[in-house]
C-alpha positions in Angstrom: 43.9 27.8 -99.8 47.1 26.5 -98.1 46.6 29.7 -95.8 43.1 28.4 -95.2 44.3 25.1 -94.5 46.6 25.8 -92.3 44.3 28.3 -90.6 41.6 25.6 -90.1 44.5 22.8 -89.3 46.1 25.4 -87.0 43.2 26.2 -84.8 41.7 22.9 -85.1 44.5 21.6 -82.7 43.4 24.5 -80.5 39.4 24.0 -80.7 39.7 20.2 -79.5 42.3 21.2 -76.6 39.2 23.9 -75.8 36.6 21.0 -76.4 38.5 19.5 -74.1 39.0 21.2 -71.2 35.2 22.3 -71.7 34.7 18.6 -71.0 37.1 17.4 -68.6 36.2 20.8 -66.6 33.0 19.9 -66.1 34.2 16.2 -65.4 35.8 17.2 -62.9 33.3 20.0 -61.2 31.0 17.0 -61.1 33.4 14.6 -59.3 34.0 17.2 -56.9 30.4 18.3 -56.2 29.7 14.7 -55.9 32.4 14.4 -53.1 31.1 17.2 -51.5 27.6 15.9 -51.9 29.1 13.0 -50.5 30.5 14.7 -47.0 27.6 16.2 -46.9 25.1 12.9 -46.5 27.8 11.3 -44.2 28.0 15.0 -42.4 24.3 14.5 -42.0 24.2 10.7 -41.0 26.9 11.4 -39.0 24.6 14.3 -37.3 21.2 12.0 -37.3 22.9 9.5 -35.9 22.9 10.9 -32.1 19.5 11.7 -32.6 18.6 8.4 -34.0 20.6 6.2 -31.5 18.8 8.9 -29.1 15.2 7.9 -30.7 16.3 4.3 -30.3 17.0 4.6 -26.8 14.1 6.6 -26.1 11.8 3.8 -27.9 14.0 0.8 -26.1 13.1 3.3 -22.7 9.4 3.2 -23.7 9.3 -0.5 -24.2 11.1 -1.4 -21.5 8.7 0.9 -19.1 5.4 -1.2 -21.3 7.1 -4.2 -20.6 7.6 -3.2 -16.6 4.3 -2.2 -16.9 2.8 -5.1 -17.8 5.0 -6.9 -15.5 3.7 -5.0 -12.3 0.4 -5.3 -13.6 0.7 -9.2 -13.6 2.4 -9.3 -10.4 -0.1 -6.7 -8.5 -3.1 -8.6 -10.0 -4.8 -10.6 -7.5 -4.0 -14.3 -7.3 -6.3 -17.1 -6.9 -5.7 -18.6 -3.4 -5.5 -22.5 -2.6 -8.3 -24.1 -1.1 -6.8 -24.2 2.4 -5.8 -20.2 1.9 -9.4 -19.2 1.1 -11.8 -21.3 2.7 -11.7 -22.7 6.5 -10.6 -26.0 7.1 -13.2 -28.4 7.1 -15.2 -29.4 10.6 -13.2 -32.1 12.8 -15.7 -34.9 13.2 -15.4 -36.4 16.5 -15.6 -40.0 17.3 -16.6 -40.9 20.7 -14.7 -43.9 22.3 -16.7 -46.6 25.0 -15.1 -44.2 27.8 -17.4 -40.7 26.7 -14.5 -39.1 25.2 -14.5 -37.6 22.1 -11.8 -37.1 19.6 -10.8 -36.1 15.8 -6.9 -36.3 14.5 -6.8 -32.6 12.4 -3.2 -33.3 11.6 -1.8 -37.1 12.1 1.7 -36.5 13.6 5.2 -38.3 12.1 6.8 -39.1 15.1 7.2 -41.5 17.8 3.8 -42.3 19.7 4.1 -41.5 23.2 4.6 -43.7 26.2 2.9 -43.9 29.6 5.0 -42.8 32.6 7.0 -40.5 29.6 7.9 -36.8 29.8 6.5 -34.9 27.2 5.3 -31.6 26.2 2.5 -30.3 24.7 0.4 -27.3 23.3 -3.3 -26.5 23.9 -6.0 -24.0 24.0 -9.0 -25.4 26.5 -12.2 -23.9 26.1 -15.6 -24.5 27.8 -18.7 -25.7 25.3 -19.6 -21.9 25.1 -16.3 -21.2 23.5 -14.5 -19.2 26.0 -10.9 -19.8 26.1 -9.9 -21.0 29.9 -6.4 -21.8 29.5 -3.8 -21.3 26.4 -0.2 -22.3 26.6 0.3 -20.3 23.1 -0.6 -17.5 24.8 2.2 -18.1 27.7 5.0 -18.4 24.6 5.6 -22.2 26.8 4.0 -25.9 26.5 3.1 -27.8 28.9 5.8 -30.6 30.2 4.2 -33.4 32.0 4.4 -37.2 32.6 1.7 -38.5 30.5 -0.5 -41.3 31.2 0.1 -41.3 35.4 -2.2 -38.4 36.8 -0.8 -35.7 35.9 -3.3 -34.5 34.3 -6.6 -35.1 33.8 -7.9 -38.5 32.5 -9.3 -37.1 29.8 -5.6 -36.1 28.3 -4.1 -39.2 29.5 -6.4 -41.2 27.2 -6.7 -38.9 24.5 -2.4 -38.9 24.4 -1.6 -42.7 25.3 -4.8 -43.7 23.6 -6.6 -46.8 25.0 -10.2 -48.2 24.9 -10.8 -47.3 21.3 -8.7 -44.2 21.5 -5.2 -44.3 18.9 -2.2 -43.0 20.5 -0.9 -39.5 19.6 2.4 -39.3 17.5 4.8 -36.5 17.9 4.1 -33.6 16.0 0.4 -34.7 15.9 -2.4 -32.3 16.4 -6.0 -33.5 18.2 -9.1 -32.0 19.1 -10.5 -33.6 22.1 -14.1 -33.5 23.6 -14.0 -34.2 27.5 -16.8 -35.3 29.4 -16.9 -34.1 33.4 -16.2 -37.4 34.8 -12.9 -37.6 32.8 -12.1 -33.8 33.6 -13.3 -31.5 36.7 -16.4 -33.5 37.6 -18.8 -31.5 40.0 -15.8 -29.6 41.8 -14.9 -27.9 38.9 -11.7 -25.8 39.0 -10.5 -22.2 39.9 -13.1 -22.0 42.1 -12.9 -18.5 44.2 -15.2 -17.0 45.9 -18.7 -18.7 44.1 -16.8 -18.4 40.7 -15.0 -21.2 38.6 -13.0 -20.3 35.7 -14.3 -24.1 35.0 -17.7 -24.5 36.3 -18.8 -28.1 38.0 -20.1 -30.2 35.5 -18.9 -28.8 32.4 -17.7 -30.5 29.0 -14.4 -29.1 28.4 -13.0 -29.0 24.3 -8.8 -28.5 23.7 -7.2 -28.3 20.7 -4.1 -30.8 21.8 -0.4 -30.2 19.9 1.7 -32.9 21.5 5.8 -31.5 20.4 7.4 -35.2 21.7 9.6 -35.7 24.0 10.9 -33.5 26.9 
């Protein structure tokens, strides 16, 4: 009995030192396992993580080309254009003055109005009623610098700068279509006459398109 006791007392000692290790063994195969299952997710983020931040920067690439995309495509659409862009400016209507000549202010100038007996200089295109151009100081790159309102020129641009008889003066910077009759420009001689041809035949109602810069 005692033998027995002692035989169960002695190995019981020994069966809960092999319960546990069996237990603690295992405790500690699962820690470990879960450590290495542990490198091994953070060995795999750490791998997806290049190609994720790669995905991301190929979706930021892909966005960014929409977004330039769409851009272009709203900066190559066509725009409306203003009213003076995309229709002609409306007709000058002339008002004739007691003397026969004819005149419309397309733009009213901002400057000083200019001054008989004053140097000045000026822009124009002169045309005959048919439309051909005669004379163009654009086209010579140089205005025209004269003494306004003493001969110079032809009555009809003396009036139709210094005003008078109905006619408002020109301000610098102003731009005025004017409508000549003969007997305030060529008359029956006409001009650049050579030869049986005039550039401006006798008679004839000349139109210019007037620019008057200021002062010279």
């Amino acid at each position: 009995m005692s033998s027995l006791a002692f035989s169960i007392g002695s190995c019981s000692p020994s069966i809960r030192t092999r319960n546990l290790d069996r237990t603690e063994k295992p405790s500690i195969k699962f820690s470990t396992n879960q450590q290495k299952h542990q490198q091994q997710l953070k060995r795999l983020n750490h791998e997806k993580k290049p190609e994720e931040a790669l995905l991301i920067r190929r979706r930021e690439a892909i966005g960014s080309g929409l977004c330039f995309g769409l851009l272009l495509d709203v900066l190559l659409q066509p725009q409306p254009s203003s009213a003076a862009e995309g229709s002609p400016s409306p007709p000058c209507e002339l008002t004739l003055a007691p003397s026969g000549l004819a005149f419309c202010d397309k733009v009213v100038g901002y400057g000083p109005e200019a001054v008989k007996g004053q140097l000045v200089k000026a822009h124009y295109v002169g045309k005959l009623e048919n439309g051909k151009v005669f004379d163009s100081s654009y086209n010579r790159g140089m205005p025209l610098t004269f003494r306004v309102g003493v001969g110079e020129v032809i009555k009809g641009w003396d009036e139709g700068i210094i005003g008078g008889d109905g006619v408002p003066p020109m301000l610098a910077g102003g731009k005025r279509k004017l409508k000549i009759p003969p007997e305030l420009a060529y008359g029956m001689r006409g001009a650049g006459c050579r030869g049986g041809s005039c550039i401006i035949p006798p008679d004839s109602v000349l139109l210019f398109d007037v620019e008057l810069i200021g002062k010279a």
